[in-house]
N, C-alpha and C positions, 0 to 999 in steps of 0.2 A: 595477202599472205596470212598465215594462221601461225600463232604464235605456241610452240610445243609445250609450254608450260602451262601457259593462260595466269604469268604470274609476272611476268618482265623478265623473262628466260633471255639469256647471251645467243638460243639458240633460234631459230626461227624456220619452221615446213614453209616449203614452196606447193599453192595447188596447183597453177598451170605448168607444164612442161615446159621448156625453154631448150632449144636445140643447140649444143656447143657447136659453136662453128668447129798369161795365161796363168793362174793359180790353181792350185790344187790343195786336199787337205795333208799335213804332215804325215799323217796315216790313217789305217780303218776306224772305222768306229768304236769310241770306248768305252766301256762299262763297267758301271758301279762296281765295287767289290764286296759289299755287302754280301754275305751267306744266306743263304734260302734258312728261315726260321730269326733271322739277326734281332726283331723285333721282339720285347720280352713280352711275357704272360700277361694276362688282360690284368691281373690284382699286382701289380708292377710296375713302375715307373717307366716309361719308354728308354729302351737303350739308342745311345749317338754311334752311329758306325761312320769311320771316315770312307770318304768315296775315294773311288780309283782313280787314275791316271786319265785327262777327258783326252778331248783329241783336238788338240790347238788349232784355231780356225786362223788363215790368212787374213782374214780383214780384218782392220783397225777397228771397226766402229762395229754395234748392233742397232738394227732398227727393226725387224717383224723375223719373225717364220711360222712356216705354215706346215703339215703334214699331206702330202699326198699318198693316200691308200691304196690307189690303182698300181701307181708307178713305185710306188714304197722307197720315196725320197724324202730326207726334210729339208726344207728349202730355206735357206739364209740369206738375207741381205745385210750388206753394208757395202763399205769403203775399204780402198787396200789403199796405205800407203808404202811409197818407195824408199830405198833409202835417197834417194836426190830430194825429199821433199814431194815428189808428185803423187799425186793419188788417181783413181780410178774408181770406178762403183763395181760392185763386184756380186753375181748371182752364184750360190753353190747349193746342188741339191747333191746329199751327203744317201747313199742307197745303203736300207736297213734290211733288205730281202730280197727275193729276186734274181732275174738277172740283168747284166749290163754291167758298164764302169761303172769302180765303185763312187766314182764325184762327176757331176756333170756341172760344168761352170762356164758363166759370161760372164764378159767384161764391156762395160756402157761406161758413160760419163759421169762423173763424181758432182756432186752428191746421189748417191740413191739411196733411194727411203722405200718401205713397204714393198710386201708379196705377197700376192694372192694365187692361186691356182686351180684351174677348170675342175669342177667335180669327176671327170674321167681322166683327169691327169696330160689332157691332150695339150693345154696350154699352161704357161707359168707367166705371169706376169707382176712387172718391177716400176716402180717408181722414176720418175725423172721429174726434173726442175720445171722442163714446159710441154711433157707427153707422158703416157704412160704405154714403156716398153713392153713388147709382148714377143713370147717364142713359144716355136711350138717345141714340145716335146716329145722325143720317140727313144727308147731303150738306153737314156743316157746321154742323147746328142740334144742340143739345144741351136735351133736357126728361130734369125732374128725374122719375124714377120712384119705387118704392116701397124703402125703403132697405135695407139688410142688415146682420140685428142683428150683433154683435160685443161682447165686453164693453170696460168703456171703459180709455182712453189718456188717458194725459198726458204721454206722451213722443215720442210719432211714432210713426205704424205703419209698415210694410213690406208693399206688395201684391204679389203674383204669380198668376200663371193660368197653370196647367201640370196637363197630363194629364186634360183638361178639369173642373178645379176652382177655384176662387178658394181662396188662402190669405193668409193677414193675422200679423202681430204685433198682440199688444195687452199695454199696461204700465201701471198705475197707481201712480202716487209721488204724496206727500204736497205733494212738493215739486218743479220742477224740477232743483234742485242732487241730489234722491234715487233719476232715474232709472238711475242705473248698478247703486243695489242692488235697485231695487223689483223681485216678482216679477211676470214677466210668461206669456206663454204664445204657443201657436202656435195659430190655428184654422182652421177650413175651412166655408165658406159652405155650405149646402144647395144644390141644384140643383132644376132644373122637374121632371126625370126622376126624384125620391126622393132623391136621394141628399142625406143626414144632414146638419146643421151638428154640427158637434165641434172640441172641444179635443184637437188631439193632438199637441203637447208643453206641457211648462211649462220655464219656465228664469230664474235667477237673476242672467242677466247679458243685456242687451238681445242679438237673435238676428235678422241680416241674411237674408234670402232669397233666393234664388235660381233660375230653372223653368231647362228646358232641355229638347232635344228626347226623345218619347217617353214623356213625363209623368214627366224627372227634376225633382228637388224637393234644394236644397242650402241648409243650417242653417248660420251661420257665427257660433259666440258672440264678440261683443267681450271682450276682456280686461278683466277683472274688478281688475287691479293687474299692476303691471310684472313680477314675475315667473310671473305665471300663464298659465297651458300649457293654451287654452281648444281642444277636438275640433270638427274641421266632420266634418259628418255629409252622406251621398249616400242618397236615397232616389227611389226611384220610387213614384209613385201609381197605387195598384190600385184594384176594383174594391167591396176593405172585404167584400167574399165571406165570407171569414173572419172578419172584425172587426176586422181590420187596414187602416187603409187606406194608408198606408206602410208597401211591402217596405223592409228596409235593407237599403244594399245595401255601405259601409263608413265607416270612419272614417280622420279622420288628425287628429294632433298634430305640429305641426311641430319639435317637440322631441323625437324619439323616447327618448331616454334618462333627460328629468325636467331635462335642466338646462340652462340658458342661458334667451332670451326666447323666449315662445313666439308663435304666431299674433296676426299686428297685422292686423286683415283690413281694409282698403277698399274691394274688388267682387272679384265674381268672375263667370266669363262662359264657357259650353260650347262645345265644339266644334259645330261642323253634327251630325256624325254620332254625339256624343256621347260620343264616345273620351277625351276630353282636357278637366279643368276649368283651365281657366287663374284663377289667384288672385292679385290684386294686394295685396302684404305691406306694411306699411312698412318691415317689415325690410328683406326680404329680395330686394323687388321682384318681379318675376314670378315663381309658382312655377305649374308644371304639377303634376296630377295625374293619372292612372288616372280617369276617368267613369264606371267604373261600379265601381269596388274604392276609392277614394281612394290608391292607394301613389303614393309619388312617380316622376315622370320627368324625363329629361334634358329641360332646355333647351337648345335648340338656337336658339334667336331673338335675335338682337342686343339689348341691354338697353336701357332708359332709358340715357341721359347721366348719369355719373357725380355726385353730389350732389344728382340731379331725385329727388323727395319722388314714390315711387307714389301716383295715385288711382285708378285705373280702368283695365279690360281689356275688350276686346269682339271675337269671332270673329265674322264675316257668314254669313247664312245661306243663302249658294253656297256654301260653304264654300273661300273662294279666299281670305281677307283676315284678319288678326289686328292688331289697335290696341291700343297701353300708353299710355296720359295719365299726366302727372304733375303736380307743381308746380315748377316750374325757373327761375330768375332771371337776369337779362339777357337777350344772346340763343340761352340754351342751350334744345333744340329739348322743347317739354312736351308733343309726342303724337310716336308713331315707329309708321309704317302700311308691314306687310311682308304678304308672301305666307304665306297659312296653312300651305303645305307647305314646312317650312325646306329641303329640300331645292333649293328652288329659290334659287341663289345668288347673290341682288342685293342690293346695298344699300338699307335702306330709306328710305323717303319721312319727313325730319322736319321740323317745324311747330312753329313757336314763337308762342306769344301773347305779345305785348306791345306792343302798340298801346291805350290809352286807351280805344277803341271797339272793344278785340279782348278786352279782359280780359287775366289775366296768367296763369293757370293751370286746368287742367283739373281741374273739382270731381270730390267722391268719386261713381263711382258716375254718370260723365257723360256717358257713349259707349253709344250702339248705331246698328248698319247698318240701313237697308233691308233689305227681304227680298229683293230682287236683287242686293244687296249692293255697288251703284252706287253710293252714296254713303252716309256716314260721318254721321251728326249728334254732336258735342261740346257740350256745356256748359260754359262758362268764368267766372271770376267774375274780383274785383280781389282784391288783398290781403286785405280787412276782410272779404269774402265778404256784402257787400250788395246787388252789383248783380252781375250771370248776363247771359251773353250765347249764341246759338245760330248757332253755323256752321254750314254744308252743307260739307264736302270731298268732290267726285269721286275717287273710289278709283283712276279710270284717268288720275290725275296721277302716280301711282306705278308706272305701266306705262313701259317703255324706250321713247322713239319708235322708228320706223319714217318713212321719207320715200323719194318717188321721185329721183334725181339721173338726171344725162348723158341726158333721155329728149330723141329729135331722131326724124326720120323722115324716107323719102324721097321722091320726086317723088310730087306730089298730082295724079293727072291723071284726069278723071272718067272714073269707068267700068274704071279700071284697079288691077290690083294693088295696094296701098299698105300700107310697113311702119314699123312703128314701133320702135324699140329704146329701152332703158333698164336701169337698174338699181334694185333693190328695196336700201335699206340698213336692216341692222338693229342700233339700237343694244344694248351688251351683249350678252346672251345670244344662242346660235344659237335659231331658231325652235323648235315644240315639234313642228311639224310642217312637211314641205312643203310652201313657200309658193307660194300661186297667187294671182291676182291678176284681178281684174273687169274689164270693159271695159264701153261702152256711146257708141255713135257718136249722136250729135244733128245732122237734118239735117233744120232747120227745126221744124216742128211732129212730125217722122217720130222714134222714139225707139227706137231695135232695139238690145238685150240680143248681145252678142258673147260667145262660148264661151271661158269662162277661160283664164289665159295660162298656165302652166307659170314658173317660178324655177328657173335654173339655182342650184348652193351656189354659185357666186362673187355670186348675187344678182344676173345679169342675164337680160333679158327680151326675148321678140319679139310681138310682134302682127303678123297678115297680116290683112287684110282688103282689101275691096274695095268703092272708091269709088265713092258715086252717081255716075249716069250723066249729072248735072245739073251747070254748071258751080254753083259759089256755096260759102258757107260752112259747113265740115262741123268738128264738135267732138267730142269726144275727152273720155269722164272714164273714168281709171285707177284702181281704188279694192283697197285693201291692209285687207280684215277687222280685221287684227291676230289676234293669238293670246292665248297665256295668260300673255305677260310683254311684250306689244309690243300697243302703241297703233294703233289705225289712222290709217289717211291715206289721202288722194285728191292726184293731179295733172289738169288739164284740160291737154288738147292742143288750139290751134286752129289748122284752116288751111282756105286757100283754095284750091279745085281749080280745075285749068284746063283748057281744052280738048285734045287728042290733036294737036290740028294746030299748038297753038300751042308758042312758048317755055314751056319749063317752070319755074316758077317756083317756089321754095320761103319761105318764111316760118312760125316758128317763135312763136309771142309766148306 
């Protein structure tokens, strides 16, 4: 065996293969209430907007979820308990688009831990004690298929699909109170196309997962005791040609020198393009990493709020958005949603749970985007972490508005020249580009596309056109894209034209 650290790592790579022998949610989905622009001007302290109402999930417990893009479901595990005491494990994929119902949900044996989901959305698969459940999924409906062996758990597993493989954690303890020293192991499910079920790590201290793009694959031991200095490991998934089927590709220790605390890990979350693993520490709070070396790198991101307890990190996969959750008390803000390229200099968007029907903190391991990266899903619990609720946040709440002001225009007379002036404002930042701006005249059921306006930089505008040859009512929609730190907007101009012979009349509404 080769040892992943080459330093007396907990963790340990396998190089040969070894062959392993009804609820629903309370209602739709819900969404921040943050205002598009809530976030203040870049030379400004970040403003705290409370969040909305989430949407209270049936099961007791949280343990993973994942996003599916195809199917545009986010899929949650945990546990439902009853009131007689008994519990059940419970799958809910919560639909953010689309069509179908809006909750698809199973019910398996308690405990379930971890979900992972086929990159077509065609399978979802759950956690069990001595297998790992799998269904298929089709527009909502979830059947249970043939399951996928794994040796057994008594602590929670951990699923991921990365590089197209299923990997899993499995642990067995004597006891619950025994899962921190039981030994456990890393494995990988077999595939239709041959490829092998295997064991390839083992490790003596439970070992978080993580994919990311390209078929990276990232190991994160829990701390074994306060002062130990536990290695996350970066690999990517090959084709096992060799017999390998993780390249490594490096390690870190957050303690480089042996002393102080070491790695307190709560999620960790890749960049799009894979450059950057952002790791959320207890210590330490946000730390970046090298994605394909693990060395460290500067942070450049505005932090959690001072005394907000890290849980969770998530990059979107447009790679335009980076989210830290935490746990934070009163109303100091427990998620902070900024631009993935710090270079872009605005203050971020923050979000506070604490509202009764909002939860009070963002659980470990609770955040992933869309694959548009349009919106944001959170996990939130209360205090006691019994009850989990699921927000939607719009990402383009944290875009600077943009608005039309001073637009008026002159004599409306059919048939004849007509201009329109105004101004484009933008708040914060200048544009990323030259801004141009849409037009499109409505005149009656008649709907003609007008040739874009030009933006002066002081942000004023003209439109020339020319009026039906018909007296009557003719409408005006002004429409501003937006860019890559500005929101869009529209203004509607109406007026009424009037004859050539008559008084010329203007009105504005």
């Amino acid at each position: 065996m080769k040892n992943a650290s080459g330093r007396g790592s907990r963790l340990t790579t396998v190089l040969l293969a070894g062959t392993l022998a009804g609820s629903a949610l309370t209602t739709v989905t819900g969404t921040a209430s943050a205002a598009p622009g809530a976030a203040a001007p870049n030379n400004a302290a970040a403003a705290v907007v409370p969040s909305g109402p989430g949407v209270e999930l049936s099961a007791a417990s949280f343990t993973q979820m994942t996003v599916d893009g195809v199917s545009q479901r986010v899929w949650i595990a945990g546990d439902r308990v009853y009131p007689d005491g008994s519990r059940d494990g419970e799958l809910i994929g919560v639909l953010y688009g689309g069509a179908g119902p809006a909750v698809a949900s199973a019910h398996m044996a308690a405990p379930l831990s971890g979900v992972a989901v086929e990159p077509d959305g065609s399978k979802v698969y759950a956690g069990q004690s001595d297998h790992i459940a799998n269904y298929s999924h089709y527009s909502g409906a979830l059947h249970l298929v043939d399951p996928t062996p794994a040796p057994a758990d008594s602590c929670g597993r951990e699923l991921v699909h990365t590089g197209g493989r299923l990997f899993f954690t499995s642990r067995l303890a004597a006891s619950t109170g025994g899962c921190a020293d039981a030994p456990g192991s890393v494995g990988v499910a077999a595939t239709a196309e041959g490829g092998e079920a295997e064991e390839v790590m083992y490790s003596s201290a439970p070992v978080h997962l993580e994919g990311g793009p390209g078929g990276l694959l990232v190991t994160a031991p829990e701390r074994w005791s306060p002062t130990a200095d536990p290695d996350l490991g970066i690999y990517r998934v090959t084709d096992g040609a060799d017999g390998n089927l993780l390249e490594f590709l490096g390690e870190r220790r957050f303690t480089e020198d042996g002393t102080g605390q070491g790695m307190d890990f709560r999620d960790a979350d890749f960049s799009a393009d894979g450059t950057v693993l952002a790791v959320a520490d207890g210590i330490r709070g946000t730390v970046l990493l090298g994605g394909q070396d693990a060395r460290f790198l500067e942070n450049h991101y505005a932090p959690l709020p001072e005394g907000v307890a890290p849980t969770a990190v998530a990059f979107s996969p447009d790679g335009k958005w980076f989210a830290q959750g935490g746990a934070a008390s009163g109303h100091t803000a427990d998620l902070t949603l900024a631009f993935a390229d710090p270079s872009v200099d605005r203050q971020p968007l923050r979000i506070s749970f604490e509202d009764e029907a909002a939860g009070r903190r963002v659980v470990p391991r609770g955040m992933e985007f869309s694959g548009d990266g349009q919106q944001l899903f959170v996990v939130t619990s209360d205090q006691e972490g019994t009850r989990f609720w699921l927000h939607t946040i719009q990402t383009r709440e944290a875009l600077a508005p943009s608005r039309f002001v001073d637009v008026t225009h002159g004599p409306a007379v059919a048939g004849r020249q007509f201009t329109v002036t105004g101004r484009l404002d933008l708040d914060g930042l200048a544009s990323t580009e030259a801004p141009r701006i849409t037009a499109q005249r409505l005149n009656g059921l008649e709907v003609a596309d007008l040739p874009p306006v030009a933006v002066a930089e002081d942000g004023t505008f003209v439109l020339e056109d020319v009026l039906p040859d018909r007296v009557g009512n003719v409408q005006y929609v002004l429409g501003y894209a937006g860019d890559e730190v500005h929101y869009l907007s529209e203004h509607w101009l109406v007026v009424d034209t009037v004859e050539a012979s008559s008084t010329v009349t203007r009105r504005d509404r």
